[in-house]
C-alpha positions in Angstrom: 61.4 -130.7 27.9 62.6 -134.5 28.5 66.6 -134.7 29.6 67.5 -136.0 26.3 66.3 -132.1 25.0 67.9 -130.6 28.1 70.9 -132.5 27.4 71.3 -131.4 23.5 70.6 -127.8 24.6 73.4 -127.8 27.0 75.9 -129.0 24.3 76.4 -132.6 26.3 79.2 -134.6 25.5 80.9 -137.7 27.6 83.7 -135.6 28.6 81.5 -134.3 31.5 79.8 -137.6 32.2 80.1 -136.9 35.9 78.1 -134.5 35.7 75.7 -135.3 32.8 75.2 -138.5 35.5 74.0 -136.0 38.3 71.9 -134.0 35.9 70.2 -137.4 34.9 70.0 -138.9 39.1 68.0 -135.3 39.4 65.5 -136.0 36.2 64.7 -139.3 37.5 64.7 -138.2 41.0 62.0 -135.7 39.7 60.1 -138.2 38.1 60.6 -141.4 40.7 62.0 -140.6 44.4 65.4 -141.2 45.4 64.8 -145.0 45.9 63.1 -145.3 42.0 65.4 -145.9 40.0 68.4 -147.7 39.4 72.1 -147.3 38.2 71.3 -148.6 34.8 68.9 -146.6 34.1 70.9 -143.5 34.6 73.8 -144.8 32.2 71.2 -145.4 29.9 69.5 -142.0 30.2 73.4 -140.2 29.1 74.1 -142.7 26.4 76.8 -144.6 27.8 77.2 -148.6 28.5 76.5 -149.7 32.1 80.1 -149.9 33.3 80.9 -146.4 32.2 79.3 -144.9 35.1 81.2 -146.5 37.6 85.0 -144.7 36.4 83.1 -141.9 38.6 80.8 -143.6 40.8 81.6 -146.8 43.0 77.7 -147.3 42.8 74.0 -145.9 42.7 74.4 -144.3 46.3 77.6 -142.8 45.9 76.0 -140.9 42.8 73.0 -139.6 44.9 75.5 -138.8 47.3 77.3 -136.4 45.3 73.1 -135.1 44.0 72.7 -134.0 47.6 76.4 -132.5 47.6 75.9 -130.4 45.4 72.3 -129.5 46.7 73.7 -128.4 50.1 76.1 -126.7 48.3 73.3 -124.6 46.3 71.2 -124.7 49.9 74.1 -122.8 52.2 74.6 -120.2 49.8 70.8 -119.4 49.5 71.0 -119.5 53.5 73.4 -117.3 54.0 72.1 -114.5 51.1 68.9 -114.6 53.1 70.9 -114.3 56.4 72.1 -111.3 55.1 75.0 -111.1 58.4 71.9 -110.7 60.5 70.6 -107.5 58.6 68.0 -105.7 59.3 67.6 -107.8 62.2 68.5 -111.1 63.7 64.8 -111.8 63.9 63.6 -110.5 60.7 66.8 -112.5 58.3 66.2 -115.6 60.5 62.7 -115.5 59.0 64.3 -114.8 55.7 65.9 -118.0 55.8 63.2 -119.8 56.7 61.5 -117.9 53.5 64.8 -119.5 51.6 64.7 -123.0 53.1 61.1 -123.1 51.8 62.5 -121.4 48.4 64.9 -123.7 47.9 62.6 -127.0 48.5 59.9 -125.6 46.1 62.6 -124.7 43.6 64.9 -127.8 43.7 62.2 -130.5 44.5 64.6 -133.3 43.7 68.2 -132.1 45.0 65.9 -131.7 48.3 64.9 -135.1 48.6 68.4 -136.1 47.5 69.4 -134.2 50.4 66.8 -135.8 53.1 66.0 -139.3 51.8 69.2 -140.7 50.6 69.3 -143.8 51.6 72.7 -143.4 52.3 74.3 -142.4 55.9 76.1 -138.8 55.8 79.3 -140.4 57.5 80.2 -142.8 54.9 80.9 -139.7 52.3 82.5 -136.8 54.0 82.4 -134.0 51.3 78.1 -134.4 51.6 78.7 -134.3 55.8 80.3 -131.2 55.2 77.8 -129.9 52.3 75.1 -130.3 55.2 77.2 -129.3 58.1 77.7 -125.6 56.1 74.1 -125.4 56.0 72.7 -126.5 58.9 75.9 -123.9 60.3 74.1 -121.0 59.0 70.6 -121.5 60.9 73.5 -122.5 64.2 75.0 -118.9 63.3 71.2 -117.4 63.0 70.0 -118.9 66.5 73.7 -117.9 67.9 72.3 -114.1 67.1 69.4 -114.3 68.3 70.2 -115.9 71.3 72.8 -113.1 72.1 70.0 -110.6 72.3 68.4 -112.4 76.1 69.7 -111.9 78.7 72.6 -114.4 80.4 69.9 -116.1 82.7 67.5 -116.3 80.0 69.6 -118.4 76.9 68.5 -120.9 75.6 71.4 -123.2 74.2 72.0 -122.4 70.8 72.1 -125.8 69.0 68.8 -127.2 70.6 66.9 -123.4 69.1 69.0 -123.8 65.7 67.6 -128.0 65.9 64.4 -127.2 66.4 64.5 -124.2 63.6 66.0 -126.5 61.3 62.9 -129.0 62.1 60.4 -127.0 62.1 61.6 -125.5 58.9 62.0 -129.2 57.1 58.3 -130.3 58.2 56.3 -127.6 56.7 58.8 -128.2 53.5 58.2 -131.6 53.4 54.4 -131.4 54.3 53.9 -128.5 52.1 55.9 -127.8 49.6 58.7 -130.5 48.6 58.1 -133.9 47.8 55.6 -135.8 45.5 52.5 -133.4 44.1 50.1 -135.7 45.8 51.7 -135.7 49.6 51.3 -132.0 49.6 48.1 -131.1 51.8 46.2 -127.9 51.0 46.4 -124.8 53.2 44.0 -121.7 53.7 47.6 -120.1 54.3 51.1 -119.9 52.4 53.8 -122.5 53.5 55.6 -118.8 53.9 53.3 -117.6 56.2 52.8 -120.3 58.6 56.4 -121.0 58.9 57.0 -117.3 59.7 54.2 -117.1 62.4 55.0 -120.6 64.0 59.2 -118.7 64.1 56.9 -115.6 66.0 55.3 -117.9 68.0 58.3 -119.6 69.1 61.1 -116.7 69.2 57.8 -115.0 71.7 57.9 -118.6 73.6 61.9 -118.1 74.7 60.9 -114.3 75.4 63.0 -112.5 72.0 61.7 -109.4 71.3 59.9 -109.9 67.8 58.8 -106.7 66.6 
């Protein structure tokens, strides 16, 4: 189905053309990268003139911007249904949101590299800094739980585990599962299962109990 279908199907008129703009950024994100396309080509792509856009936008980054808003927006609430309030265990819903970071990359392909190769620096728009600080607070909240479970001599500080979560999780997304088709290397394992034993491996490292 090309966006012009998608578009008819969802009953697209200009009165939304904030959000027909988005829906567009994300088609030719899918189809291009973050950096392959231009402004133009997403007013063209909703059926407006070239300075319509910008009665919403103040330019092409401010619209991808808002792309990878909304994504984190999407992205926290998947992160905190997987982390579940720490249920069954810390251990076992802090690999269920590893399970939904890689979810959500495979799923949402081009929110996700909104999200991680904008172009743009999170400071300059402050509803996306928050977007990502939500998220990125859910894996801080995981690692916090965890944590809590060593003993006081034994803690390791909570935003350096929930950093290196948060990286570990984005590399085996980006090498494995988001991204362009043909950047993806093959694996004699799921993207699921390696991320889950390389969290065993590392939860063991600091001493947490994992089974």
């Amino acid at each position: 189905m090309t966006f012009q279908d998608d578009r008819r199907t969802r009953g697209y008129h200009h009165g939304n053309l904030r959000e027909a703009m988005v829906q567009a950024a994300l088609h030719l994100i899918r189809e291009h990268g973050p950096g392959g396309f231009s402004f133009a080509e997403v007013a063209r792509l909703v059926g407006v003139s070239g300075a319509a856009p910008y009665r919403h936008f103040r330019d092409r980054n401010a619209l991808l911007a808002e792309v990878a808003r909304q994504g984190f927006v999407q992205f926290a609430s998947d992160l905190a249904a997987a982390w579940n309030n720490g249920k069954p265990t810390p251990v076992r819903a802090l690999e269920n949101c590893g399970r939904a970071y890689l979810s959500f990359a495979r799923r949402e392909p081009a929110a996700y590299a909104a999200m991680f190769e904008p172009g743009c620096a999170l400071d300059d728009y402050a509803d996306l800094a928050a977007a990502s600080d939500r998220a990125f607070g859910v894996l801080r909240g995981a690692a916090e739980a965890v944590v809590a479970s060593l003993p006081q001599d034994r803690k390791p500080p909570v935003m350096m585990m929930a950093l290196h979560i948060w990286s570990f999780s984005h590399g085996i997304a980006s090498l494995f599962v988001g991204g362009a088709a043909g950047a993806r290397r093959k694996l004699p394992m799921t993207p699921e299962d390696l991320l889950e034993a390389g969290l065993l491996i590392y939860l063991q490292s600091l001493g947490v109990a994992t089974s």
